[in-house]
C-alpha positions as CSV (number, residue, x, y, z in Angstrom):
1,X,29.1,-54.9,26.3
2,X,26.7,-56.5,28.5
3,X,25.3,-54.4,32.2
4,X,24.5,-56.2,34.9
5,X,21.8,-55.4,36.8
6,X,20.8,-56.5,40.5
7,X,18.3,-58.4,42.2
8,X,17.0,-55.2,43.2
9,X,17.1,-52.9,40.4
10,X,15.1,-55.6,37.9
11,X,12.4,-55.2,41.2
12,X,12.1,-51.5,40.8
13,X,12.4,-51.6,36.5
14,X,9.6,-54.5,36.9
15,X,7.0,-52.9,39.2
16,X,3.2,-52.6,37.6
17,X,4.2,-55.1,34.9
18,X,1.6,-57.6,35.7
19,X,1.0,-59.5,32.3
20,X,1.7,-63.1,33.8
21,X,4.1,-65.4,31.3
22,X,3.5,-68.3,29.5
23,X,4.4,-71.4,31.6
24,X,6.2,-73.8,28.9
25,X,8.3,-70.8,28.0
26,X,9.2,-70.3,31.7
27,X,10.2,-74.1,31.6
28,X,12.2,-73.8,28.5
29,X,14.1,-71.0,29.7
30,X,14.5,-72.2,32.8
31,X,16.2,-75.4,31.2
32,X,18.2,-73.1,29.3
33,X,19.7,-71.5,31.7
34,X,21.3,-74.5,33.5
35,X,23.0,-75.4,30.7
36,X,26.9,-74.5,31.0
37,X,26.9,-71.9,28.7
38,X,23.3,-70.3,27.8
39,X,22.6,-69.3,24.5
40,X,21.9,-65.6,24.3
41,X,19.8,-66.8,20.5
42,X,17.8,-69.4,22.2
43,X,16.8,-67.5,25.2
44,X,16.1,-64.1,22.7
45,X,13.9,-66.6,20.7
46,X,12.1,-67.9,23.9
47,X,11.6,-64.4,25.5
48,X,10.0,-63.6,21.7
49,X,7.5,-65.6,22.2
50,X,6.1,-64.2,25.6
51,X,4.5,-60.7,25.1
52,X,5.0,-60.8,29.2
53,X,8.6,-61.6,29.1
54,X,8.8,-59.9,26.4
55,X,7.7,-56.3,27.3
56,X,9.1,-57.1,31.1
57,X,12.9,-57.6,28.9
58,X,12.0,-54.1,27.0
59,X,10.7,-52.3,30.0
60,X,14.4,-52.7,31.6
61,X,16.5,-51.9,28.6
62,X,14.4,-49.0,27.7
63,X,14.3,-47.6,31.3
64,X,16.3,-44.7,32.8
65,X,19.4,-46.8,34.1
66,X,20.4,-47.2,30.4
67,X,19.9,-43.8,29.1
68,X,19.5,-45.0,25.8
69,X,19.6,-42.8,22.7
70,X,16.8,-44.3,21.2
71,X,14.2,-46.8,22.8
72,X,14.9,-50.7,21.6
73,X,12.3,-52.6,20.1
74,X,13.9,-56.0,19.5
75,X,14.4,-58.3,21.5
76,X,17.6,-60.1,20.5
77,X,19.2,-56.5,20.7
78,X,17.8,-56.4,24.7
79,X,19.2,-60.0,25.5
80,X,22.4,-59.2,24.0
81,X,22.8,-55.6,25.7
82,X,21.5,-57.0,28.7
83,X,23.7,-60.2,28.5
84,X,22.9,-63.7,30.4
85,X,23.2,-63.2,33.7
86,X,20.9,-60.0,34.1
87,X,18.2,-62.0,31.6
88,X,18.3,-65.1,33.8
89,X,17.3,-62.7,37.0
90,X,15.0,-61.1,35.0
91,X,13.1,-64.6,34.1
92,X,13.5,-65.4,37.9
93,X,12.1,-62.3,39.0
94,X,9.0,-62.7,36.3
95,X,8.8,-66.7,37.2
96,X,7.8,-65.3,40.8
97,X,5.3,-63.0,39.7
98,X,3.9,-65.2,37.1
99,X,2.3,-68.2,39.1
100,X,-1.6,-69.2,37.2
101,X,-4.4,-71.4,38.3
102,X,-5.2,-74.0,36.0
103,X,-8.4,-72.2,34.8
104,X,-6.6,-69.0,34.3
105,X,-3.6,-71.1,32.1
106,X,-6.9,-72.5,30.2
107,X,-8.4,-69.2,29.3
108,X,-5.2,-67.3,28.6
109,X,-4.1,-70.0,26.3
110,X,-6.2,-68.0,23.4
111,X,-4.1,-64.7,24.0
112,X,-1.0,-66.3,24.2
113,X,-1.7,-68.5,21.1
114,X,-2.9,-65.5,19.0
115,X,0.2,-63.4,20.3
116,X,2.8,-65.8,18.6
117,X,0.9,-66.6,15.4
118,X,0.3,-62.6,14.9
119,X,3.4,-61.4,15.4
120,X,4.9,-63.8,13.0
121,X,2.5,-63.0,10.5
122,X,3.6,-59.4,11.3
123,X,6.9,-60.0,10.5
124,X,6.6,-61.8,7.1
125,X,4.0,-59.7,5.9
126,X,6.8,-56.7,7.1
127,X,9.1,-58.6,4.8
128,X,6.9,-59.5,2.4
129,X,5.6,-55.6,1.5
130,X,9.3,-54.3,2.2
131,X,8.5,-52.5,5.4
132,X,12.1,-51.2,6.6
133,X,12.0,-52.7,10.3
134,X,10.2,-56.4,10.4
135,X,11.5,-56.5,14.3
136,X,9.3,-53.3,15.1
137,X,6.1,-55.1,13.5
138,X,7.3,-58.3,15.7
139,X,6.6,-56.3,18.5
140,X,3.6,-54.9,17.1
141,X,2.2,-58.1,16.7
142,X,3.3,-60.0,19.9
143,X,1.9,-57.0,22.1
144,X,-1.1,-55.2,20.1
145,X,-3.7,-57.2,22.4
146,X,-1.3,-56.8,25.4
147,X,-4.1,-55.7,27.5
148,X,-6.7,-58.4,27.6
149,X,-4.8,-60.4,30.1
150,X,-5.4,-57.3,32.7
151,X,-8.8,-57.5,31.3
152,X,-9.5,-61.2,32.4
153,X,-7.6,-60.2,35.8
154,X,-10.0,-57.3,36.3
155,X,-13.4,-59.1,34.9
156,X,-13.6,-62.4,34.8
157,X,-16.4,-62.8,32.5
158,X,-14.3,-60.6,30.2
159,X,-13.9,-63.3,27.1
160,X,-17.7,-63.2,26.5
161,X,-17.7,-59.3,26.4
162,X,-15.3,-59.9,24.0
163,X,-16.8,-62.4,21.7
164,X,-20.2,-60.1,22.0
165,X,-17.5,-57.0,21.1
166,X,-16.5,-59.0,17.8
167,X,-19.9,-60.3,16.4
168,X,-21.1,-56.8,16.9
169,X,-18.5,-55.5,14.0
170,X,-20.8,-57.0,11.5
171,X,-23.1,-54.2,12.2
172,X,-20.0,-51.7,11.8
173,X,-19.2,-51.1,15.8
174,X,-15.9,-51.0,16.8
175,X,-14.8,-54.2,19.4
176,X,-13.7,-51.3,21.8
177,X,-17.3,-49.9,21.4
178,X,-19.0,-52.8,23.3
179,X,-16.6,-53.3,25.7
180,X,-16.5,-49.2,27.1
181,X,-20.6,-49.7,26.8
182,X,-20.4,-52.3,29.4
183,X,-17.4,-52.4,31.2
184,X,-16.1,-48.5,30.9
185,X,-13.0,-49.2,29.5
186,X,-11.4,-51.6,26.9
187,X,-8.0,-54.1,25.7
188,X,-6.7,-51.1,23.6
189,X,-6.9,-48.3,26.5
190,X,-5.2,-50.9,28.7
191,X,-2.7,-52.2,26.1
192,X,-2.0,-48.8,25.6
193,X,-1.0,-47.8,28.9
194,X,0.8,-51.1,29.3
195,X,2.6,-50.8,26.4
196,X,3.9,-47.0,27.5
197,X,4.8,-48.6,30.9
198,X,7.1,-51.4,29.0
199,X,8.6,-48.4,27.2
200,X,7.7,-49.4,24.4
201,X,8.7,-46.7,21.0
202,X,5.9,-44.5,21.1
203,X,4.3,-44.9,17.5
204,X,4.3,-48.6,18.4
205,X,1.7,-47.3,21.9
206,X,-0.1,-45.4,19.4
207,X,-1.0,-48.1,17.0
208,X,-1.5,-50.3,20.1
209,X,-4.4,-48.1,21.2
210,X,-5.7,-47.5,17.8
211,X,-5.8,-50.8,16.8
212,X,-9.4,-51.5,16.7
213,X,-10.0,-47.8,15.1
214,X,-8.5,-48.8,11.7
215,X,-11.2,-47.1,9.9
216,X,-11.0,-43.8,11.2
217,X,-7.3,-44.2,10.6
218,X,-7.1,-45.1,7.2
219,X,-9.9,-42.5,6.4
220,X,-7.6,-39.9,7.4
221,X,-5.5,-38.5,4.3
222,X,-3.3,-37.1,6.7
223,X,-2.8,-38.9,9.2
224,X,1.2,-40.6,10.1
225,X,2.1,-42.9,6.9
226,X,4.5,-45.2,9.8
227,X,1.6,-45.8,11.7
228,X,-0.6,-46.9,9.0
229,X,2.1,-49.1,7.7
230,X,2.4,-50.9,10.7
231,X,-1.6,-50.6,11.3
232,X,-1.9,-52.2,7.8
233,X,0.3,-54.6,8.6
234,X,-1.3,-55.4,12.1
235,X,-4.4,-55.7,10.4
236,X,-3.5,-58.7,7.8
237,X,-1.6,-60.4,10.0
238,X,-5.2,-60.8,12.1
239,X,-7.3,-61.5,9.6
240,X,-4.7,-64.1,8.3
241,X,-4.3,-66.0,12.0
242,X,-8.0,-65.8,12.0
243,X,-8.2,-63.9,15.4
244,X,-11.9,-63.0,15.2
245,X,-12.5,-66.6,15.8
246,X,-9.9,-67.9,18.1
247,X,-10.0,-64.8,20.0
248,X,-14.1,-63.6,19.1
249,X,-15.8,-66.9,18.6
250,X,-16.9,-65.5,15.4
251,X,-17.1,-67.4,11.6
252,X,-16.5,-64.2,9.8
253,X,-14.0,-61.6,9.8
254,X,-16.2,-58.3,9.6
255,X,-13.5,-56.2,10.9
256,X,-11.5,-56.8,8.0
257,X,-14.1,-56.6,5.5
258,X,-14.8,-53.1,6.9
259,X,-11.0,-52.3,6.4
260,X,-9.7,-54.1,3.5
261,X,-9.8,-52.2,0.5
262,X,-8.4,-49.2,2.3
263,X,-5.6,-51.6,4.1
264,X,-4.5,-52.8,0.6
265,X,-5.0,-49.3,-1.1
266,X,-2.4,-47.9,1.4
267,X,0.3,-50.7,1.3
268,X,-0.3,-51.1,-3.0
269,X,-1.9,-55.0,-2.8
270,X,-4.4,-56.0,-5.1
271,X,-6.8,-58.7,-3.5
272,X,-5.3,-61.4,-5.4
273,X,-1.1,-60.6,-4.0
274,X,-3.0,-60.2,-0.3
275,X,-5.2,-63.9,-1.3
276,X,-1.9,-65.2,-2.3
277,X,0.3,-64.2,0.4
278,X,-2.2,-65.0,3.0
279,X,-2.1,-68.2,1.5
280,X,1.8,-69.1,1.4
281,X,1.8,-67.9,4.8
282,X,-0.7,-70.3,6.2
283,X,1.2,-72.8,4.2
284,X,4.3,-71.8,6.4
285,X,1.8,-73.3,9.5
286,X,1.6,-69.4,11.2
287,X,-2.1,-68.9,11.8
């Protein structure tokens, strides 16, 4: 059964998300929800696709007001608990909050475009390997980098710290290294407290903020075997949707090369089934 919430409770559940949404997907809901009877599918499958909307959708259903057992990490569960009327404020209430400049749109277009290809790798790959919740490495995958829009908000040369971040991985320095050296913090630390704000299941905000520490991770024979499942899986699904160029500017991946063997070791691929699978997945047009 769906709860409605007010105008004024979706205010208080939404303050300090600042992670602006995509402006198609605003236009595609918004179309949506004029239609006589709104589809609870389409709008889950637009909100998907919007790590704002997204984590602003997960943020309400996971908050106090619900008392939930256990926190939600899919969407189309949030849209259908939530139910049409309480998701169309929501998207109003974000739409408001949301407005870009034209540069801005420009610049964010790289985040937003990684976002979406990632988290459907994530979610094949999830499949693929047998990994017992796809939806949760959905998630993963739509929000790992969730803080490098607050990044660009804060510094505004930000992308080219970040490009220096991922050509310095060749040299074995994390991405996060460069960008503590020279800005005193980093995407991960952010994502990571964005993340907990959403609500977000907490070994999802864990692998959020370890997400460029992979090697440390994987080095650690005893460290949480969910966590590097979904790590593992986080980590194919970039190196598959090439982020170290669309997000790094950079020709080779030398974050992966660092992590490979023990990425593979962990989830039982040899480099040919990762080669092929990476393959039929780009043939499917993700990444």
């Amino acid at each position: 059964m769906a709860v409605e919430l007010s105008a004024e409770q979706i205010r208080r559940v939404l303050q300090g998300i600042s992670v602006p949404p995509q402006p198609q997907i605003m236009v595609d809901l918004q179309m949506e929800q004029v239609m006589p009877y709104p589809d609870l599918k389409a709008i889950a499958r637009l909100i998907s696709q919007d790590p704002g909307l997204s984590g602003a959708l997960l943020k309400t259903v996971n908050s106090a007001f619900f008392g939930l057992a256990n926190r939600i990490a899919s969407i189309q569960q949030a849209v259908n608990l939530l139910g049409s009327n309480s998701v169309i404020n929501l998207i109003n209430a974000q739409s408001i909050r949301g407005e870009l400049t034209d540069a801005a749109i420009v610049t964010l277009n790289r985040f937003w475009d990684t976002a979406q290809d990632v988290a459907m790798a994530c979610l094949t790959v999830a499949k693929r390997i047998g990994y017992p919740s796809p939806d949760e490495a959905y998630t993963l995958g739509l929000f790992h980098n969730c803080g490098i829009p607050l990044m660009l908000k804060r510094f505004p040369g930000y992308m080219a710290v970040l490009e220096e971040a991922y050509a310095s991985t060749c040299a074995g320095t994390r991405v996060t290294d460069i960008e503590n050296r020279v800005l005193n913090t980093n995407h991960a630390v952010v994502g990571l407290f964005v993340a907990r704000s959403w609500k977000l299941p907490l070994h999802l905000c864990d692998v959020i903020a370890n997400h460029h520490n992979a090697l440390a991770l994987f080095s650690d024979e005893l460290g949480d075997g969910q966590a590097k499942t979904l790590l593992a899986i986080l980590k194919m699904a970039e190196h598959i949707c090439a982020c170290h160029r669309l997000l790094g500017d950079q020709p080779e991946d030398h974050e992966w090369a660092v992590v490979a063997q023990l990425v593979l070791e962990h989830v039982g691929l040899s480099e040919y089934d990762f080669e092929c699978m990476r393959d039929s997945i780009r043939e499917l047009g993700i990444g």
